[in-house]
C-alpha positions in Angstrom: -31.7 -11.6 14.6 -30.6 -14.6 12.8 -27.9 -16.5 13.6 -25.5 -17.7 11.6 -24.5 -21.5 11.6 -20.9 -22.4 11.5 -18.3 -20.9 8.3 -19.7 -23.1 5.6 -16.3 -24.0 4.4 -15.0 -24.5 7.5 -17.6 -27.1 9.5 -15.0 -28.0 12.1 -15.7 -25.2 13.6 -18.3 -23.9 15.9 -21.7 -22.5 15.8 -22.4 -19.4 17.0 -24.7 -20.5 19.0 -22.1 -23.4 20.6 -20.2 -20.2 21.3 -22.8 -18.0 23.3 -25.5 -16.3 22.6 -24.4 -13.4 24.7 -22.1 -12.2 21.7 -25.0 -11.4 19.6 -26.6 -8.8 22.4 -26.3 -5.3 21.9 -27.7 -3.1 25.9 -29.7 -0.1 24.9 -26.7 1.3 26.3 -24.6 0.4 24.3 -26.1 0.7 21.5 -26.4 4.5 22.0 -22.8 4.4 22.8 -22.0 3.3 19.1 -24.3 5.2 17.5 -23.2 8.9 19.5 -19.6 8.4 19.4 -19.3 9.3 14.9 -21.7 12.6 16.4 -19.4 13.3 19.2 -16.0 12.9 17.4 -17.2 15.2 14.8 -18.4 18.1 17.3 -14.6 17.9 19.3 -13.9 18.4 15.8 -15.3 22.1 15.1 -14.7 22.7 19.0 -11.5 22.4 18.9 -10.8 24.0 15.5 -13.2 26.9 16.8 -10.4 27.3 19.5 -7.7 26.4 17.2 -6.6 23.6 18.9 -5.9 22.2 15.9 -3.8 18.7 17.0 -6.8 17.8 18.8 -8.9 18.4 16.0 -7.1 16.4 13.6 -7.2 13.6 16.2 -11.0 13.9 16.9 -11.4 13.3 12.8 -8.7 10.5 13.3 -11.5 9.4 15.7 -14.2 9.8 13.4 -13.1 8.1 10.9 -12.3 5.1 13.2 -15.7 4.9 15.0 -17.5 5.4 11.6 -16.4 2.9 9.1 -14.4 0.3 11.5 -16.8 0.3 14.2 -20.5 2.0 13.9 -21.3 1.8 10.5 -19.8 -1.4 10.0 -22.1 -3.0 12.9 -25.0 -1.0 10.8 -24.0 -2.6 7.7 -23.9 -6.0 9.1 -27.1 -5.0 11.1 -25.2 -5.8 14.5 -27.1 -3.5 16.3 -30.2 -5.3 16.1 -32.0 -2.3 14.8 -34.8 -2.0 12.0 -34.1 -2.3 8.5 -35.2 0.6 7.2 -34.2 3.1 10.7 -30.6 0.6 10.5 -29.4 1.7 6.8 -31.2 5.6 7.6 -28.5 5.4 10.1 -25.9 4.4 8.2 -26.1 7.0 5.5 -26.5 9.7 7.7 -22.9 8.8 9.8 -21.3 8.0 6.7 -22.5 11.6 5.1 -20.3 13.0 8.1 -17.3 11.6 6.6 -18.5 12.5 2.9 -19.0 8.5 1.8 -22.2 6.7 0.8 -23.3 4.6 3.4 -25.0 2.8 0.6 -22.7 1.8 -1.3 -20.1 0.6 1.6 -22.5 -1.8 2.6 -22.9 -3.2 -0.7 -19.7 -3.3 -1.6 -18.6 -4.7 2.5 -21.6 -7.4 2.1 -20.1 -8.5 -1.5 -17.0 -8.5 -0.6 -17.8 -11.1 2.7 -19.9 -13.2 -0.1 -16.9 -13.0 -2.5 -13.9 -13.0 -0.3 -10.5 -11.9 -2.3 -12.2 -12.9 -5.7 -12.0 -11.1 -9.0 -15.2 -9.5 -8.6 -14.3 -8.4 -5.1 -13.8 -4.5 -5.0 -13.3 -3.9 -1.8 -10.7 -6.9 -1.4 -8.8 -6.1 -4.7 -5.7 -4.1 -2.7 -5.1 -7.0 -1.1 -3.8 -8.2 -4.4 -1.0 -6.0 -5.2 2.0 -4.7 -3.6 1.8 -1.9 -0.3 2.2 1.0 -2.7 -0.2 -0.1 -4.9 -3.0 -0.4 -1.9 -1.6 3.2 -1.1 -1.7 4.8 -4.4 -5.8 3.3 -4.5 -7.2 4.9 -1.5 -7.8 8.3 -3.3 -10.0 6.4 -5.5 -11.8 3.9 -3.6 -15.2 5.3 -2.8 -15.4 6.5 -6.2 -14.9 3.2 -7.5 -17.6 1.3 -4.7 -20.0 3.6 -5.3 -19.5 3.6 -9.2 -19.6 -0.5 -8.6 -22.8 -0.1 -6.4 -25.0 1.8 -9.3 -23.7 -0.6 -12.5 -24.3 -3.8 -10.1 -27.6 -3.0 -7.9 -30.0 -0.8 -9.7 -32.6 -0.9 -6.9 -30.3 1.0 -5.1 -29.9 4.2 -7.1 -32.6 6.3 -5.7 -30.7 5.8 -1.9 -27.1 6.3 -4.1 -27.9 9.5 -6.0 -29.3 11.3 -3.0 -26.0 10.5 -1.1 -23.8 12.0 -4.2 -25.9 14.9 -4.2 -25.8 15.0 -0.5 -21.8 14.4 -0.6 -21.9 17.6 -3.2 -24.0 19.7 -1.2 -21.6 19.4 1.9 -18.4 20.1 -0.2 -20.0 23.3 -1.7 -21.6 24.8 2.1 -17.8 24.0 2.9 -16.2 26.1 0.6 -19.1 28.7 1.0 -18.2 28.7 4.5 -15.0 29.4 4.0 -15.9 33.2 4.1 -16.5 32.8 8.0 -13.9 29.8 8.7 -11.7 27.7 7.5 -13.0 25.1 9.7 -15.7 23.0 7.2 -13.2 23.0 4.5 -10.5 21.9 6.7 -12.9 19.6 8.1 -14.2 17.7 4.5 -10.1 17.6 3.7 -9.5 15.7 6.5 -12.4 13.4 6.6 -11.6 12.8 3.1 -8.2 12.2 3.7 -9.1 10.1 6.3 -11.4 7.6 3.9 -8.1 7.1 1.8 -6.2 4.9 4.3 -8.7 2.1 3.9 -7.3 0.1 1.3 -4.4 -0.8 3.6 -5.4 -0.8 7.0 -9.1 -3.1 6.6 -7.9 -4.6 3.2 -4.5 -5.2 2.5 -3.0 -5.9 6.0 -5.7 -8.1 7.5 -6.1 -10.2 4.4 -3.8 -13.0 2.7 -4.4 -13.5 -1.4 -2.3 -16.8 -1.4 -4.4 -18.2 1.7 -6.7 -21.5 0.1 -9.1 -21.8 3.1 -11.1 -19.3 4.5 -8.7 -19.8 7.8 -6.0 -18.8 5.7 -7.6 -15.9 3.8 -7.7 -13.3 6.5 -4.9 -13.4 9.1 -5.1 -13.4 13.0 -3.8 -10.9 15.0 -2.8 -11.7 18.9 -0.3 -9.5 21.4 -0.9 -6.9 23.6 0.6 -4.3 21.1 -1.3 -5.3 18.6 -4.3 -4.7 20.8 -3.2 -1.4 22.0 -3.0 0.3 18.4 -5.9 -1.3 16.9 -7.8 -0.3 20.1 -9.1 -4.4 20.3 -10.7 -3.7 16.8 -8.3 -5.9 14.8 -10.1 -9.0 14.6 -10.7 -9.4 11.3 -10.6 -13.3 10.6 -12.9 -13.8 14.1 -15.4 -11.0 11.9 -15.3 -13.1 8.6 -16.5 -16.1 9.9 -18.9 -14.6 12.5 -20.2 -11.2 10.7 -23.2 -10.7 12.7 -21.3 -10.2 15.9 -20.9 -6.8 16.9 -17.8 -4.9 17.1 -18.2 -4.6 21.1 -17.7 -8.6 21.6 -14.9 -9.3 19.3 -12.5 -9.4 21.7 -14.8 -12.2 23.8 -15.6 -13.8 20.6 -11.3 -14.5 19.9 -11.2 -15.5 23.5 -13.4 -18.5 22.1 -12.1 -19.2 19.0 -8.3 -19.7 20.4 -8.9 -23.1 21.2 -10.1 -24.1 17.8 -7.6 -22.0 15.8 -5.3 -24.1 17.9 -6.3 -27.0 16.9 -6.4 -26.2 13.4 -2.7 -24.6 13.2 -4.0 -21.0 12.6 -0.9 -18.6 13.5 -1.2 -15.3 15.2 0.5 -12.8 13.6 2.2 -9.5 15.9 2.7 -12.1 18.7 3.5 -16.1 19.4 1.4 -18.1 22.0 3.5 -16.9 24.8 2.9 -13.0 23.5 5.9 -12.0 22.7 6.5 -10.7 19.1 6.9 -12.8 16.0 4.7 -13.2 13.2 4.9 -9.9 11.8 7.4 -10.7 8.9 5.6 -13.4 7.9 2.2 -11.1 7.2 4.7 -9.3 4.3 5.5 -12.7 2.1 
């Protein structure tokens, strides 16, 4: 795997490599840990609704939807998991198919939007431009829109991008035509697609800052022990931007050794101050 050199606008701060090699490696392991846990959340899904324990499955598609697009298939579309090309983005369309998205067209549209960070051309970034309601009122839309985005900008790709529309389709109708037996699949797509539509504000328009003119600045930092409790040590989202190819797992390690140079460069924490108690907050809604 490559590794990526310092942020390029940003050379005052470390290489990867200056950091530790060790945040790069991914245990066999581990990586069947990642790649099992979309499977797993979606079969407590249909367990539990088959025994109509229906708050628990509602919270095993919450946990789909988690794993899937903030954790496994976003190390699969930043090929985190050290994996084969073509066996990596196989991968990746098959675990986003569980929650009815193209797998395709996220990373695309993910890898675009880290090239293109906030700008006018940046779909995936553009409800970080508007007001809370707005970045609400465009989850229902979004992967319409990326995947829309993904066949008018990469042509290449719309072989892999039809089959996962028609794929997408095929899953909606077998869950309405299951609906004869159980409720269950239809239930199930609801949620999942539900699910997808919270996006827009929880990876776009609360971890990133439009009015921010350095790359520091652009996405916010997030410290404080409730901070990591309710993001479940996911949120981490400026250490990601400058250091993509690190893999979910070592994020946490990877802000232990960026502190010091955020320090140094006046970056402020937001849900907590240096001493961890809570502060910063207000400041992430001017």
């Amino acid at each position: 795997m490559t590794i990526r050199p310092h942020h390029p606008l940003d050379p005052d701060l470390p290489s990867l490599r200056d950091l530790g090699d060790d945040l790069l490696g991914v245990t066999p392991l581990r990586r069947l840990i990642t790649l099992s846990a979309p499977f797993l959340w979606m079969a407590a899904y249909f367990v539990f609704a088959g025994r109509h324990w229906w708050p628990l499955a509602v919270a095993s598609v919450m946990g789909l939807t988690f794993v899937s697009y903030g954790s496994t298939s976003h190390d699969l579309v930043h090929r985190a998991l050290d994996l084969p090309a073509r066996l990596n983005n196989l991968l990746l369309t098959v675990i986003e198919l569980l929650s009815f998205r193209s797998g395709t067209a996220y990373r695309l549209s993910h890898l675009h939007h880290h090239r293109r960070l906030l700008g006018p051309d940046d779909i995936e970034g553009a409800a970080a431009h508007g007001s809370l309601i707005r970045a609400v009122a465009s989850g229902p839309s979004l992967q319409l829109r990326i995947w829309l985005w993904a066949w008018r900008t990469h042509p290449r790709e719309r072989t892999v991008l039809l089959c996962e529309a028609v794929s997408i389709g095929a899953l909606t109708i077998g869950a309405v035509c299951a609906m004869r037996h159980s409720p269950a699949p239809l239930i199930y797509a609801g949620l999942v697609v539900a699910g997808s539509w919270t996006i827009p504000v929880i990876t776009v328009y609360l971890p990133h800052d439009v009015h921010g003119a350095t790359p520091l600045e652009r996405t916010r930092m997030f410290r404080g022990r409730f901070v990591r409790l309710v993001a479940f040590d996911h949120l981490y989202h400026l250490e990601h931007h400058l250091y993509p190819s690190v893999p979910h797992h070592h994020w946490k390690a990877l802000a232990d050794r960026l502190d010091p140079h955020f320090e140094r460069a006046g970056v402020r924490a937001y849900g907590a101050d240096r001493h961890g108690s809570c502060g910063a907050m207000s400041h992430a809604a001017n």
